[in-house]
N, C-alpha and C positions, 0 to 999 in steps of 0.2 A: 504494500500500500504506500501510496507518493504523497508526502506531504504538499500541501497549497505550495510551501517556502519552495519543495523541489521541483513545482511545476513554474516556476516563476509569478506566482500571484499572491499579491500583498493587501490585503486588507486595512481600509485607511481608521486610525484608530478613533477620527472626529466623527466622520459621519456613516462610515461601515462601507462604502463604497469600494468595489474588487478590482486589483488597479493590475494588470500584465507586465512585467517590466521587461525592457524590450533590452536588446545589450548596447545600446548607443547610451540608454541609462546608467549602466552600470559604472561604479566609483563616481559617479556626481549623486549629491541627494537628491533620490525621486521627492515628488509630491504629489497629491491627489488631483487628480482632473477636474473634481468638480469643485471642491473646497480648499484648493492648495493646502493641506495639512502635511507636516511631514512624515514620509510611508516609512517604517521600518518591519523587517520581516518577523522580528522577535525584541522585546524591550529592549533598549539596550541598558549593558550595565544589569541585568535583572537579576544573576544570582548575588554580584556584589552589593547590591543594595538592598535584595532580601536579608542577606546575614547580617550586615550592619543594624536595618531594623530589630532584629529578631533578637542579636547581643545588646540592642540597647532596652530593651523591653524588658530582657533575663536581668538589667544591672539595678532598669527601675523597680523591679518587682522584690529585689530584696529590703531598700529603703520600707518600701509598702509593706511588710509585715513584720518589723521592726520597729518602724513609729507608729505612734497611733493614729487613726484612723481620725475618731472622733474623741472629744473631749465632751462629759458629761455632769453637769452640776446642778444637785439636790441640796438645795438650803445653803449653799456657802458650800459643802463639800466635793470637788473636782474628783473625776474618778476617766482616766484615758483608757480606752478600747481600742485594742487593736486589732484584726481582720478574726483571726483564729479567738480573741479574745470575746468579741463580738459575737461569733457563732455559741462560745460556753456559754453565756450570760443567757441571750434567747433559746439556749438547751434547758438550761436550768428554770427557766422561767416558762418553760414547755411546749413552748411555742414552734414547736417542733418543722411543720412545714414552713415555716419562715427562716426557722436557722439551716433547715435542709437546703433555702434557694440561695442563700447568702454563703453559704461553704461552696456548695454548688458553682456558683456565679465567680466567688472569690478565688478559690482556690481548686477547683477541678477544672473548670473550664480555660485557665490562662496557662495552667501546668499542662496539659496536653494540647494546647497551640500550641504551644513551643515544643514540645517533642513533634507533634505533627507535621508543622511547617520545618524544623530542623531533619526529619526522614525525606522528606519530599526535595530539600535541596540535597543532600547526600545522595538521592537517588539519583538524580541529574548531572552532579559530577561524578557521579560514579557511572550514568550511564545503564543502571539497571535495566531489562528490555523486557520484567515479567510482570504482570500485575497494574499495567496500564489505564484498564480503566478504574480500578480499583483506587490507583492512585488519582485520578481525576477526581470520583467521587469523595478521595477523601480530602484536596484540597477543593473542592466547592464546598463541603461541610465545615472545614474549618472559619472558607471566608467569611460564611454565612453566621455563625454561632459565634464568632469573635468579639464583635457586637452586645450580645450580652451581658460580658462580663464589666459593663458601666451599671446595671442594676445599682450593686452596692454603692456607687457615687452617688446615684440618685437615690436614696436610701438618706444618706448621709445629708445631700443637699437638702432634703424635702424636710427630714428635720429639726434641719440648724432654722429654717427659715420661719417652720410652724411651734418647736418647741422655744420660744424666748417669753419666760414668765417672770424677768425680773429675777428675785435674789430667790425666789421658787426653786425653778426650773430651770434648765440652759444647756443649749448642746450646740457645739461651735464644733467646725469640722478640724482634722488634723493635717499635720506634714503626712501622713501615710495616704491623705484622702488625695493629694494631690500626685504624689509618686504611683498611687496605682491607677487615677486616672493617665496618665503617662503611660505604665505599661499597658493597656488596651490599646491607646493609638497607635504607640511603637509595632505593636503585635500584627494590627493592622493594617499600618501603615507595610510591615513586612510578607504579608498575604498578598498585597493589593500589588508589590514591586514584583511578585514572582509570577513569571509567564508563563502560566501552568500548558502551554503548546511545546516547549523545553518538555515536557514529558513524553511526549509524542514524537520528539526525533531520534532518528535511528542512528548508529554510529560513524554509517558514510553522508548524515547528511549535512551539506556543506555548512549549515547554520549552528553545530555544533564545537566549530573551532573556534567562532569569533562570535559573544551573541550581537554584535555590536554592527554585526554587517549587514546589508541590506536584504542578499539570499546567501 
């Protein structure tokens, strides 16, 4: 099976238009016919910018359960919650489907992006050729569910801005709220850089030495 890239056909990434590049093209930047956009056959740059996001996602994510999340204050008394700390409190308190979404959201869903999205670039520089669509589906599931894991910020957000009772009540967000809203993006940001079509090439195909070239 030939990919698009080995038939000569480049999909323009603005407005989807299927553009033939001809070889008078070739070593000048093509562009789109219809919307002059610039064509490239595969991101470029996409595994080195996947890993960068994905390293910096793993750096933010240790800050974020380290500090606390939220800071919580009953009568004068401050008490900091941090991610895991957060999940005991509403165990203890029984609240059990709540602390099931918030562990869930927090900490199952950002730790298997990062192995996910880290298998999937391995498998690209490694060139594995088994498991193909397998691997598709499992970077569309990742893209999709990455998202997510902002639950707990908005958690956090919704009540700093509803619990403010004076010298009552008071829950002001933390240095953790802001370091894990950072690893989502990062995480994100490193799904969205990776050209999940890199899984689909074969090892003679010419887009596999350089991602950076046009075919």
């Amino acid at each position: 099976m030939k990919t698009a890239a080995e038939c000569g056909l480049v999909a323009c990434p603005a407005c989807g238009t299927i553009t033939r590049l001809s070889i008078e093209t070739l070593g000048l930047p093509p562009k789109c016919q219809l919307c002059f956009a610039r064509l490239h056959s595969r991101k470029p740059m996409s595994i080195q910018k996947s890993w960068a996001w994905l390293i910096a996602g793993v750096l933010a994510y240790i800050p974020a359960n380290v500090y606390p999340i939220m800071h919580t204050t009953v009568f004068g008394n401050s008490e900091p919650n941090t991610i895991i700390g957060g999940f005991f409190v509403l165990w203890e308190m029984k609240s059990y489907p709540i602390a099931l979404v918030v562990f869930a959201a927090s900490v199952v869903v950002p730790v298997l992006k990062f192995i996910a999205v880290s298998y999937l670039l391995i498998s690209i520089q490694g060139r594995f050729q088994h498991s193909r669509y397998e691997r598709t589906r499992l970077f569309r599931m990742t893209e999709f569910i990455g998202r997510w894991s902002m639950i707990d910020v908005f958690v956090v957000a919704i009540l700093a801005a509803l619990v403010q009772i004076g010298s009552v009540a008071q829950i002001d967000p933390g240095l953790g709220a802001t370091a894990f809203g950072a690893t989502v993006i990062f995480t994100m940001m490193s799904a969205l850089s990776l050209d999940s079509r890199l899984l689909w090439d074969g090892y003679d195909s010419p887009v596999n030495s350089d991602e950076s070239s046009i075919v």
